[in-house]
C-alpha positions, -999 to 999 in steps of 0.1 A, spaced: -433 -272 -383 -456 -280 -411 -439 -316 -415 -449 -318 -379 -482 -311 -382 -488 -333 -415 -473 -360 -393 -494 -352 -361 -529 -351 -388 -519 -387 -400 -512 -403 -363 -548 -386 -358 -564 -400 -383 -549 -430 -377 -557 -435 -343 -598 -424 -353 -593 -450 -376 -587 -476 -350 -618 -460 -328 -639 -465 -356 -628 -500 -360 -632 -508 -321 -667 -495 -322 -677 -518 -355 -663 -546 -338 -679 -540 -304 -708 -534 -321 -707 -570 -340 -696 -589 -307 -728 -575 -291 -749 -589 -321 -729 -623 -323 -719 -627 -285 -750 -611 -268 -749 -584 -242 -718 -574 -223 -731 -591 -188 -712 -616 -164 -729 -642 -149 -717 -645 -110 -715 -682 -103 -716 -694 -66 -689 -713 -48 -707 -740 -45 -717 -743 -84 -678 -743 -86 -672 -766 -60 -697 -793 -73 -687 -784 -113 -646 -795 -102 -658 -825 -77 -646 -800 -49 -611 -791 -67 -601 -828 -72 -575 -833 -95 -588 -853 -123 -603 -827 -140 -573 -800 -135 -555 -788 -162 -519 -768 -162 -518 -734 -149 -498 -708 -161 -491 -673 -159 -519 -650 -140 -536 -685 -129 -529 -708 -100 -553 -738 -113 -571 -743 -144 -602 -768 -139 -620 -780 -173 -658 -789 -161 -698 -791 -165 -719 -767 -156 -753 -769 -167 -753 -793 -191 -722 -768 -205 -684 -779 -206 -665 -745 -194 -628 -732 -184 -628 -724 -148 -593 -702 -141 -583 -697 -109 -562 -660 -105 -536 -663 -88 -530 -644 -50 -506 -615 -65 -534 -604 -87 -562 -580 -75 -593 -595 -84 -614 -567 -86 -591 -551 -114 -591 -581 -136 -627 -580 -138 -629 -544 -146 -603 -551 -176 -606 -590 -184 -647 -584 -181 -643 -554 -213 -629 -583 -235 -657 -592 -258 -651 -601 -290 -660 -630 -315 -625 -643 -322 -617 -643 -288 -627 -672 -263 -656 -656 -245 -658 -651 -205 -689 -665 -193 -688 -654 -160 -667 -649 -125 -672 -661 -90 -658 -639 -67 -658 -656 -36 -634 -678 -48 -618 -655 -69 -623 -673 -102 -632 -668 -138 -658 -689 -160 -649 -693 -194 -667 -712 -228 -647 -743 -234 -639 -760 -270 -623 -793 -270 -594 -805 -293 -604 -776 -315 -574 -759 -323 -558 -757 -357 -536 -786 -354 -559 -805 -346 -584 -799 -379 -556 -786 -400 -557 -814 -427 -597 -808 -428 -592 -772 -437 -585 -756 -472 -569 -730 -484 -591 -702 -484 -606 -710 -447 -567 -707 -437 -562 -674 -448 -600 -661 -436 -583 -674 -401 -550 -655 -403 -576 -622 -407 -595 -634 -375 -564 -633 -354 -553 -603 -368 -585 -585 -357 -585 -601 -324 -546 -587 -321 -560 -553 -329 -592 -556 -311 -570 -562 -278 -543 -532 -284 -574 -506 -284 -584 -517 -253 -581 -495 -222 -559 -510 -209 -548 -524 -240 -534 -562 -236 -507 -583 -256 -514 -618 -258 -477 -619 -245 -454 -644 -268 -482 -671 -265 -498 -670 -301 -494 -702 -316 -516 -723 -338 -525 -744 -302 -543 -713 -291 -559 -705 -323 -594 -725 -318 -617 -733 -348 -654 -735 -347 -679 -757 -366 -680 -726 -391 -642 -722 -395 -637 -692 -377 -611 -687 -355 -607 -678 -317 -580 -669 -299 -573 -682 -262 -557 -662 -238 -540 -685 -218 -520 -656 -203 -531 -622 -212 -508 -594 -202 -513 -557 -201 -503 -539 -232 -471 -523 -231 -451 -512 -267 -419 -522 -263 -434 -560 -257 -462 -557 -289 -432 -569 -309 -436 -605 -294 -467 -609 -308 -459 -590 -341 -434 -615 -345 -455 -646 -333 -484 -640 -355 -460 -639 -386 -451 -672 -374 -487 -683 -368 -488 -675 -408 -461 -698 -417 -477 -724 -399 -511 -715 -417 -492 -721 -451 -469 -754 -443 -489 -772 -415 -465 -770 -388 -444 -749 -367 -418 -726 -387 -380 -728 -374 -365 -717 -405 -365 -680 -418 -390 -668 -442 -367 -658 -465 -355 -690 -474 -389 -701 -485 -395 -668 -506 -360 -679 -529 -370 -703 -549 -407 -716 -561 -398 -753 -561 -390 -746 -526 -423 -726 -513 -442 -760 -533 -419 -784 -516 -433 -759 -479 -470 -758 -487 -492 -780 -465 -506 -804 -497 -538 -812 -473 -548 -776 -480 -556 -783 -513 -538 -765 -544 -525 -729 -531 -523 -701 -552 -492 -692 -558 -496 -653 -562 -512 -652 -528 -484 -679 -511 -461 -653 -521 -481 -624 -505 -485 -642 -476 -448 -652 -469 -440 -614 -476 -463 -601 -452 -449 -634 -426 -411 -620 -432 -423 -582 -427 -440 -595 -393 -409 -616 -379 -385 -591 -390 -406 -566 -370 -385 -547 -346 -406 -523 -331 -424 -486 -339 -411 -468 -365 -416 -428 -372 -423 -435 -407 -452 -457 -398 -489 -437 -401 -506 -463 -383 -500 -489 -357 -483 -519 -374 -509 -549 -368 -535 -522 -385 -518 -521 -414 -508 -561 -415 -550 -561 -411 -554 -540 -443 -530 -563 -459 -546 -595 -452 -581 -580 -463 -566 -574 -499 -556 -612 -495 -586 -621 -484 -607 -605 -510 -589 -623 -535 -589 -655 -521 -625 -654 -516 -629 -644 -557 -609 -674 -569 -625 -699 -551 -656 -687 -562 -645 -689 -599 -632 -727 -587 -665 -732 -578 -682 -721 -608 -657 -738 -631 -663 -768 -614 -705 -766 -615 
């Protein structure tokens, strides 16, 4: 009983914890991303922004959207999504509209005439795009962005997964290096799927380290130095080795993720957070003594 109760105290905690963690983040999107308002376009704002739906400006739809249009409004280049008939409009809103956070791609606005939803548009801006243009250090301060938009979305209500679509295409960088997730097809949170994108953002690290897509188990790069030198993305600049090795640990531990365990006190992507600030932290220390050595 007591084993119970110890057990039950640390889930608790845990989970007040990951309140605690909502509320700072809410409270930092508010400062960064400005109040939690939607703007309601008009149809015709929509109609003139896509040239009345032609097809020069439509993108690939996927998932919850039937058309995807990329197009000016305002002087402003935005995403306009299209949801598709077998998805209640007025329900997306209420949970799609709750999403505000500043390493997620921000909504702007919906039109709901037309049943659509307005969202801020960056151009060739994801990571593979910039990749050889950023450094070590910026990679691993972009891992922790995703992580804490991963977490962010899971303490939702409704909570959503971002649903086997994490990759370094929908990790977008910013003129400050910070990343932003786009959910191309957001899904509503449900646990026996969160291990999809467990194991997709310990992919999304590999692909931080080496540059490109990872096919190959994590293990075989933690065997042998020569091997994790030979892996490294040079255009990154000189890795540290002691964090390389973190990282690929915490990578494996992610891929190899197969779903809630008992034994765990917190929600797994909490504790890969917690990780990956320790990593962080010392990331950010030795390239500050780079920099000083090299003044």
């Amino acid at each position: 009983m007591f084993g119970r109760r110890r057990k039950a105290l640390k889930i608790f905690k845990s989970l007040r914890e990951i309140f605690q963690l909502h509320q700072r983040q809410h409270r930092r999107a508010e400062k960064q991303c400005g109040p939690n308002t939607l703007r309601e376009y008009t149809a015709e704002e929509i109609k003139l922004a896509t040239h009345d739906f032609s097809d020069p400006v439509l993108l690939q739809a996927q998932g919850m959207w039937s058309s995807v249009f990329i197009a000016p409004i305002k002087d402003e280049t935005v995403a306009i999504k299209f949801l598709a008939q077998e998805y209640c409009f007025e329900d997306m809103v209420e949970s799609l509209g709750k999403i505000k956070h500043p390493n997620i791609l921000a909504m702007k606005g919906i039109c709901s005439e037309l049943r659509c939803f307005v969202y801020e548009y960056m151009e060739n801006c994801c990571f593979d795009d910039f990749k050889r243009n950023i450094p070590w250090q910026d990679r691993i301060r972009i891992a922790a962005d995703v992580c804490s938009a991963l977490c962010y979305l899971y303490q939702l209500q409704p909570g959503f997964i971002v649903q086997g679509h994490l990759s370094a295409s929908n990790v977008l960088i910013d003129s400050e290096i910070s990343a932003k997730v786009n959910l191309e097809q957001p899904e509503v949170y449900r646990t026996s799927e969160l291990v999809k994108d467990v194991k997709a953002f310990g992919k999304l690290i590999l692909h931080l380290l080496g540059g490109y897509e990872g096919t190959s188990t994590v293990t075989y790069y933690l065997s042998e130095a020569y091997v994790q030198l030979r892996f490294l993305d040079e255009t990154a600049g000189q890795w540290p080795m002691e964090l390389v090795e973190e990282l690929l640990k915490l990578s494996e531990r992610c891929t190899s993720f197969q779903g809630w365990d008992d034994n765990l006190r917190e929600p797994y992507m909490v504790i890969v957070m917690k990780e990956l600030k320790l990593i962080k932290e010392k990331a950010d220390q030795i390239a500050s003594h780079a920099r000083e050595n090299s003044q």
